[in-house]
VEXDREN-2710 file (C-alpha; in Angstrom, 1 decimal):
% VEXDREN-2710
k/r/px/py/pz
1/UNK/73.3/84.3/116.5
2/UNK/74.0/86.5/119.3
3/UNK/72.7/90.7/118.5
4/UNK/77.0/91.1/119.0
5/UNK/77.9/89.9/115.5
6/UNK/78.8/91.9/113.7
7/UNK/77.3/92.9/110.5
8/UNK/78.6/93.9/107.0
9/UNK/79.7/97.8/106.9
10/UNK/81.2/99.2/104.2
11/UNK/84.0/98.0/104.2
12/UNK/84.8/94.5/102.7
13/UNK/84.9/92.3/105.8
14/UNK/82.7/89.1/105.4
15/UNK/80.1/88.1/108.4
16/UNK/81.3/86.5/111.2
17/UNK/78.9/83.6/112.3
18/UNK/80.6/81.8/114.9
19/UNK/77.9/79.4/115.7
20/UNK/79.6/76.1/114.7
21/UNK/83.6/76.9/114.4
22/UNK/85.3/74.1/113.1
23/UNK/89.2/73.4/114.0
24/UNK/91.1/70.6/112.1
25/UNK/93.4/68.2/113.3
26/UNK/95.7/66.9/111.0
27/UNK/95.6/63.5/112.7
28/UNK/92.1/63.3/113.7
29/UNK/91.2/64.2/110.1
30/UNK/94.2/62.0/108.5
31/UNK/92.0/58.9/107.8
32/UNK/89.3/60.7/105.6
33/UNK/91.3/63.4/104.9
34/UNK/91.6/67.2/105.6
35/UNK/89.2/68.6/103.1
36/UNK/86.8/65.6/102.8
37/UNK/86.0/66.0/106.7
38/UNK/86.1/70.0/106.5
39/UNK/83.3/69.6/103.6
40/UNK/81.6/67.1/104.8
41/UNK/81.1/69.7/108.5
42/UNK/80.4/72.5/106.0
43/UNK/77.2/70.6/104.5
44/UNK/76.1/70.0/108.4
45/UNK/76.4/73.3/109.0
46/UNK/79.5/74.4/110.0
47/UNK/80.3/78.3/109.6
48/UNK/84.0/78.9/110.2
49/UNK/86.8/76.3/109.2
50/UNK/90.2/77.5/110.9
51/UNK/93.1/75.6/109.3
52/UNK/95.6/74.3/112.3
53/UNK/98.2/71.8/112.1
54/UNK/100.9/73.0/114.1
55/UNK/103.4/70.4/113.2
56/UNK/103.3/71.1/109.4
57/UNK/106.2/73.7/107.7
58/UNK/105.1/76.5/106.1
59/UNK/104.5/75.1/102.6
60/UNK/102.7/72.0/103.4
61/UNK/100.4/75.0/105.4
62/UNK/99.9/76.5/102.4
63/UNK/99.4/73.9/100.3
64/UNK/97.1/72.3/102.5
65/UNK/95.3/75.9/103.0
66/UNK/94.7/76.4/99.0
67/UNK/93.3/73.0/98.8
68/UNK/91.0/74.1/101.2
69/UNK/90.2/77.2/99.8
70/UNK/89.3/76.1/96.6
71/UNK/86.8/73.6/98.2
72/UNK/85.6/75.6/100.2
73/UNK/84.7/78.3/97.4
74/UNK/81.3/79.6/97.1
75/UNK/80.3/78.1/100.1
76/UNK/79.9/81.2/102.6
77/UNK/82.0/79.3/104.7
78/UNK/84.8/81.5/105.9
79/UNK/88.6/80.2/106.0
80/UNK/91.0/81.2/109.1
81/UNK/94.8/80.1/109.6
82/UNK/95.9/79.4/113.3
83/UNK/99.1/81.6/114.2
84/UNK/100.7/81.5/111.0
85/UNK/99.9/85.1/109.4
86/UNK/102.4/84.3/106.4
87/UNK/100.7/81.3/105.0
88/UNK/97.1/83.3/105.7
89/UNK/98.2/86.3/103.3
90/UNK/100.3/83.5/100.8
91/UNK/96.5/80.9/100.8
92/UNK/94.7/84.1/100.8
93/UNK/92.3/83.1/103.8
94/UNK/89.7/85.1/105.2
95/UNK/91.8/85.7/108.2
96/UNK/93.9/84.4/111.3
97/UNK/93.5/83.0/114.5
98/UNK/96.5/84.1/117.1
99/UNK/97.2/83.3/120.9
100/UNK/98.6/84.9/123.9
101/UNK/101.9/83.4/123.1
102/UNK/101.5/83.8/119.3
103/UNK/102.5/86.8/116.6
104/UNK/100.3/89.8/118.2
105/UNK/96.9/90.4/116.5
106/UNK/98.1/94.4/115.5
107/UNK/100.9/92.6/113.3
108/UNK/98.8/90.3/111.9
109/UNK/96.6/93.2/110.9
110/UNK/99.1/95.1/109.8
111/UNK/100.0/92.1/107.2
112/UNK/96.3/91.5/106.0
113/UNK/95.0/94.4/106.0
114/UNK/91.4/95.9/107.3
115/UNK/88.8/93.2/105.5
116/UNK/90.7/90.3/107.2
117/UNK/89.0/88.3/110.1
118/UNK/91.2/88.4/113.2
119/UNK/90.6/86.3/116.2
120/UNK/92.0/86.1/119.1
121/UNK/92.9/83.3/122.3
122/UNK/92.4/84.2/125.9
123/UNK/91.6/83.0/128.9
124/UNK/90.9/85.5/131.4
125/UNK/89.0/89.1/132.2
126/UNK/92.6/90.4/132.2
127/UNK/93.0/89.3/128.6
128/UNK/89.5/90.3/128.2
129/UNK/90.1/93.8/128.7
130/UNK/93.2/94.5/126.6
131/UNK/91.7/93.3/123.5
132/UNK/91.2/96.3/120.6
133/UNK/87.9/96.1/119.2
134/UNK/89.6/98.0/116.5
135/UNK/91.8/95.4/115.7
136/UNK/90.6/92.1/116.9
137/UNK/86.9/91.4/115.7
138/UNK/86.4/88.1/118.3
139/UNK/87.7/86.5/120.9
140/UNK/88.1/82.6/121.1
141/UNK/87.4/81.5/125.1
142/UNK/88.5/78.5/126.6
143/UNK/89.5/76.1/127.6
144/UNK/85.4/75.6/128.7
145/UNK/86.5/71.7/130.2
146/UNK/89.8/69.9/129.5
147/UNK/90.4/68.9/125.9
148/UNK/93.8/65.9/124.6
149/UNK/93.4/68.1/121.2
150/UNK/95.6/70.9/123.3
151/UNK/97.1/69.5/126.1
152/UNK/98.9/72.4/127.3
153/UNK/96.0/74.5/127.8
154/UNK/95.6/76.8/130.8
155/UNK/92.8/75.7/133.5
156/UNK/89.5/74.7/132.6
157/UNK/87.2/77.8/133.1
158/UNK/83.8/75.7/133.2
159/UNK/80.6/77.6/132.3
160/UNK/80.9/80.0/135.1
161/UNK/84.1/80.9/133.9
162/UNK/83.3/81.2/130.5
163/UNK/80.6/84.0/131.5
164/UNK/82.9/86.1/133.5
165/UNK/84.9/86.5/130.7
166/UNK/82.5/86.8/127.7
167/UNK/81.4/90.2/130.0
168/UNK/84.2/91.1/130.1
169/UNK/85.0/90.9/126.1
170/UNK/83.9/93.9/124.0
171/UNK/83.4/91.9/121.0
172/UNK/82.2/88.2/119.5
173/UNK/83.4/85.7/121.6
174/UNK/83.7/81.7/120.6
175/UNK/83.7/79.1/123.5
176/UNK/86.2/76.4/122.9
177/UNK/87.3/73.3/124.8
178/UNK/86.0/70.1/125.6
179/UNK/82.3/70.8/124.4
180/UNK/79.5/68.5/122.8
181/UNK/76.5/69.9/121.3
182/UNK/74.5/69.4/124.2
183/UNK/76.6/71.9/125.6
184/UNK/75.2/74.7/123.2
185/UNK/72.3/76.3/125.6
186/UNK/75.3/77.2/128.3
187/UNK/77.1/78.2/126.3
188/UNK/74.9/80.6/124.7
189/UNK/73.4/81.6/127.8
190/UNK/77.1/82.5/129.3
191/UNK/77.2/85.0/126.8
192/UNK/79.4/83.5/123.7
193/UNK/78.0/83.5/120.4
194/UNK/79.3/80.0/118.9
195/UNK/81.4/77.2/119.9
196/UNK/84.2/75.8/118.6
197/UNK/84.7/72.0/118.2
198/UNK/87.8/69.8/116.9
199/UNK/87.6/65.8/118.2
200/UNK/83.2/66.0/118.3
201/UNK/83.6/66.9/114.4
202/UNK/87.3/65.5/113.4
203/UNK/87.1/62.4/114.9
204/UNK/83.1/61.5/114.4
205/UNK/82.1/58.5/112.5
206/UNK/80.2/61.0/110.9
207/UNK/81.0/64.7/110.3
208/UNK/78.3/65.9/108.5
209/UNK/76.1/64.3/111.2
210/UNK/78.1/65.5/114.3
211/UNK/78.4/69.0/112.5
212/UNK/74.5/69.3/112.0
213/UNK/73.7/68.4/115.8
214/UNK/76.0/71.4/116.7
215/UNK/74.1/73.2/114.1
216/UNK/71.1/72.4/115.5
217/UNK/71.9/72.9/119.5
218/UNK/73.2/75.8/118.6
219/UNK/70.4/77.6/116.4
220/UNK/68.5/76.4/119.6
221/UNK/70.3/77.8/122.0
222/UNK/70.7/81.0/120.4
223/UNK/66.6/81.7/120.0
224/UNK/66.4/80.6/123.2
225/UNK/68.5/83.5/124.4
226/UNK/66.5/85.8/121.6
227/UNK/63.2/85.3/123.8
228/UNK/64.8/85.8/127.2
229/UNK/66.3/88.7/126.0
230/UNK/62.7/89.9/124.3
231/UNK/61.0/88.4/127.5
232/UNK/63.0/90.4/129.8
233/UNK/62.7/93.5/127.6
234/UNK/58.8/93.4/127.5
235/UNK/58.9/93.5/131.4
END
């Protein structure tokens, strides 16, 4: 993990390890079901599991998001809700994941208080450097290459892209969007601490599997970035 993330204070906030961030897809997940495949990335070594199916009403949210919870329980695995802050405080999730477009990430603290998680979409330096580190405790940075999971996504940023605006960020940063675990060592080395993954998970033959090479890459790729960092320090 990346010296940015952030560590337990005092207050009740859980650890954020963004390493391997799971996103759901209620279709991709469909034919093993939602919490079997979550579980199954969990025991490969997912970190995060954020809850998205934006097609779903609120109480089919919910419901699905309790299910989850309940699973999930005792794992260390932490629980986020995409845009929907309601159905986060009603499942009682760790947090919620907003965009640019969805409910702003001061309201959504404002509903769950100071111990939830909340992260954030962007895709530029501009949105870079708006973001309170008060309010927002990561960032979520993509599209990294074009992805069918979100097909209104703004343009691809490629690596290079990806590293402008990790500088830019004053906080945790997740890359998202199109990326394989042999992707990990780029992305770590353009400055984000974790990636997140929907199809490579959701729609492997495989989760746990496909879950433990990200784990894997990305324990990798982070000490690799641990000894250029001592390397360079030493000189």
């Amino acid at each position: 993990m990346s010296p940015r993330t952030p560590e337990v204070t005092d207050t009740m906030k859980p650890k954020i390890d963004l390493s391997v961030y799971l996103i759901t897809d209620p279709g991709l997940c469909a034919a093993r079901g939602l919490v079997e495949t979550a579980l199954a990335a969990v025991r490969g070594g997912a970190t995060i599991v954020q809850l998205r199916d934006k097609a779903a009403p609120r109480d089919r949210l919910i419901s699905e998001g309790l299910r989850l919870k309940q699973a999930l329980a005792g794992s260390g695995v932490l629980l986020i809700v995409n845009d929907d802050v309601q159905a986060a405080a009603a499942i009682g999730a760790d947090g919620v994941h907003v965009g640019q477009s969805d409910a702003a990430a001061e309201a959504a603290r404002a509903v769950l208080g100071e111990d939830a998680v909340i992260g954030l979409s962007i895709q530029t330096q501009a949105h870079a450097a708006v973001v309170d580190p008060a309010v927002v405790d990561y960032v979520g940075v993509g599209p990294v290459f074009a992805t069918p999971t979100k097909p209104d996504h703004a343009r691809p940023l490629g690596f290079d892209g990806l590293a402008a605006v990790c500088r830019a960020a004053a906080m945790p940063a997740v890359a998202i969007g199109g990326l394989e675990a042999r992707h990990a060592a780029a992305v770590f080395a353009a400055g984000a601490d974790g990636l997140a993954v929907v199809s490579a998970i959701c729609a492997a033959p495989d989760p746990e599997a496909a879950a433990g090479a990200f784990a894997l890459a990305a324990r990798d790729a982070a000490a690799g970035q641990s000894d250029s960092v001592a390397t360079e320090a030493g000189r």
